[in-house]
C-alpha positions, 0 to 999 in steps of 0.5 A, a space after each residue: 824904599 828910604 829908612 829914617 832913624 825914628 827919634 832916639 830909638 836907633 830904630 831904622 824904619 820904612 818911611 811907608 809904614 802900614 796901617 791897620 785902622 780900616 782892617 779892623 772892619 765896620 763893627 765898632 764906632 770908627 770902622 771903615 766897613 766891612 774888611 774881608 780877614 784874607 785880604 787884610 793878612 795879605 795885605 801885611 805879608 805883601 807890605 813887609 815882601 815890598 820893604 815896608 818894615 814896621 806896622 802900626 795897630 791899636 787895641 781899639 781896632 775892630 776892638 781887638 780884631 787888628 791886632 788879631 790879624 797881624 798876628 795871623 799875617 806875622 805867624 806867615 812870614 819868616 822870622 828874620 824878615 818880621 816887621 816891628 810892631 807898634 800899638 797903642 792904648 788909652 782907648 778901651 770898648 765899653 761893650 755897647 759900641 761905645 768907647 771909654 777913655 782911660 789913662 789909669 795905670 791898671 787900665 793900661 796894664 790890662 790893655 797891654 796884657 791884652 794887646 800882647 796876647 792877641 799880637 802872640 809876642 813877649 814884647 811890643 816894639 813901641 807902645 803909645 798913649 793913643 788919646 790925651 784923654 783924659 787930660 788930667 790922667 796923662 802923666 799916670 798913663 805915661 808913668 805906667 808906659 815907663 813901668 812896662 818899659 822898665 819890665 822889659 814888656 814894651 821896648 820903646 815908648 811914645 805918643 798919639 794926637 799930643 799937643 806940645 804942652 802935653 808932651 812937655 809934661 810927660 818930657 818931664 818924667 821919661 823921653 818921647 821917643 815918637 809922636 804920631 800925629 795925622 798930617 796931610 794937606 788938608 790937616 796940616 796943624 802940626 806944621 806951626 809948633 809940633 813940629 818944630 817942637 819935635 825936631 828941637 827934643 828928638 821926637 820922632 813923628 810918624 803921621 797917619 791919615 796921609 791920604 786924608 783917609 783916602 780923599 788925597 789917592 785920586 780914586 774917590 768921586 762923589 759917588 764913590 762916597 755917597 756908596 760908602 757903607 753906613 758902617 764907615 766912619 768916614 760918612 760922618 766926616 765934613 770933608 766927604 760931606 757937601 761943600 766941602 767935598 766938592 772943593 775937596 775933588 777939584 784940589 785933587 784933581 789939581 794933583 792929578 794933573 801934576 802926578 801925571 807930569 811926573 808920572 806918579 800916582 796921586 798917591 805918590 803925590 800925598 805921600 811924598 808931601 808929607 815926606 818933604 818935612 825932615 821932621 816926619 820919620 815916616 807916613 802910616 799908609 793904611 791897606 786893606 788888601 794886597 793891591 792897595 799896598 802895591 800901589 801905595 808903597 811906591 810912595 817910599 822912594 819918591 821926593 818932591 822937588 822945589 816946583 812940586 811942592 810950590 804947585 801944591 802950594 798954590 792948590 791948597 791956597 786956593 782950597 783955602 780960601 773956597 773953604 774960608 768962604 763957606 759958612 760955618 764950615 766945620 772941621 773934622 779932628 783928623 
């Protein structure tokens, strides 16, 4: 596994980190469907036993059920060997499925306090702003995210989904130690202002979604999605959505044939990409049990030569323009 140095922090971390999205199962409005609870704290022990040094949650998972697990996983591992913790506010269940956006400082206070008990720790490693939403209320958010700092109850600070103004308005009051971002080839908006941006002031970047929520390991077929559970968000996403879909699996399949030249995974192949940038610290790999992260976290120690990244240079320019020549495609977020 390769460690890089995570903005100013002077935190050594993983460049696989683990993500906790989809363990907070399909009862909430962005779940991933049903998630069994022994898996999903295997797959955190067996992460942290593979090298994997830092996991990456939120409040709003499951509303509350990720943290939840991760505690569970944590409380089995011994404690020179426990990971950091990052999470994340911003996002509050309003109690009828539907979420609330709020950066007011009591909200966050309230959703600290919640995210420590859940993660049964005295002080989360990194805290962030989830959401820039809303977009006026940024700068109390970051405010009360350096009040917490200040009090000892969260050691670093950073942000999620901030465009460059954004955090050049927060800049003004306290360094961003991170940015997470989603990065992958097929969301690859960052690459133009973000990311150079973060290079120049020292931010950090841990992206999520490397494996475009699972379209980039190789493993998914039109069938496979048309059997994803109703409670999975990912239904609603225009890329597993025909035609998108279909232009989607023969890029991969593209991938596939390289992968297998280098003997890798398509994994290793997405993973790595996002690697190759040396503004990225680390990638957010999401598992929902112990295999998933066994076969994702080989990711760690693999680098893309010259030739490698012109080949997927060559494939996404040829997504490109199939995409270009649909009508009216939409584009998701992340």
């Amino acid at each position: 596994m390769q460690y890089r140095t995570l903005g100013s922090s002077g935190l050594s971390i993983s460049v696989v980190g683990l993500g906790t999205w989809a363990i907070g199962g399909g009862d909430w409005k962005f779940g991933w469907g049903d998630q069994d609870e022994t898996s999903a704290v295997g797959a955190i022990v067996r992460a942290v036993e593979l090298g994997i040094n830092w996991i990456d949650t939120a409040a709003i998972y499951g509303e509350g059920r990720s943290e939840t697990l991760v505690a569970k996983a944590i409380e089995s591992i011994a404690p020179n060997d426990r990971p950091l913790i990052a999470t994340k506010c911003g996002r509050v269940a309003l109690g009828n499925g539907e979420i609330g956006k709020s950066l007011r400082r009591a909200s966050i206070v309230a959703e600290c306090e919640g995210s420590l008990r859940r993660l049964k720790t005295d002080v989360i490693d990194l805290y962030q702003l989830h959401w820039p939403e809303p977009d006026e209320e940024i700068e109390e958010g970051w405010q009360t995210l350096v009040e917490l700092k200040q009090q000892g109850k969260v050691r670093h600070i950073g942000v999620s989904n901030h465009s460059v103004e954004q955090m050049k308005r927060l800049q003004a009051i306290h360094p961003i130690v991170s940015l997470q971002p989603p990065y992958s080839m097929i969301a690859r908006d960052i690459e133009a202002e973000i990311l150079p941006f973060c290079q120049t002031t020292n931010v950090g970047v841990v992206c999520y979604s490397p494996m475009g929520k699972g379209l980039l390991t190789g493993r998914f077929t039109a069938d496979r999605v048309a059997a994803l559970s109703d409670k999975d968000h990912r239904t609603k996403d225009p890329r597993f959505q025909s035609p998108q879909l279909e232009i989607n699996l023969e890029f991969v399949q593209k991938l596939d044939t390289l992968a297998r030249s280098l003997n890798w995974s398509v994994t290793d192949v997405a993973i790595a990409w996002t690697l190759r940038r040396p503004e990225l610290t680390s990638a957010i790999v999401g598992a929902r049990s112990p295999e998933q992260i066994e076969q994702t976290v080989t990711a760690g120690d693999r680098v893309l030569d010259e030739a490698g990244v012109a080949t997927i240079a060559a494939a996404l320019e040829d997504r490109e323009l199939k995409l270009a020549a649909l009508p009216n495609v939409a584009r998701a977020r992340v």
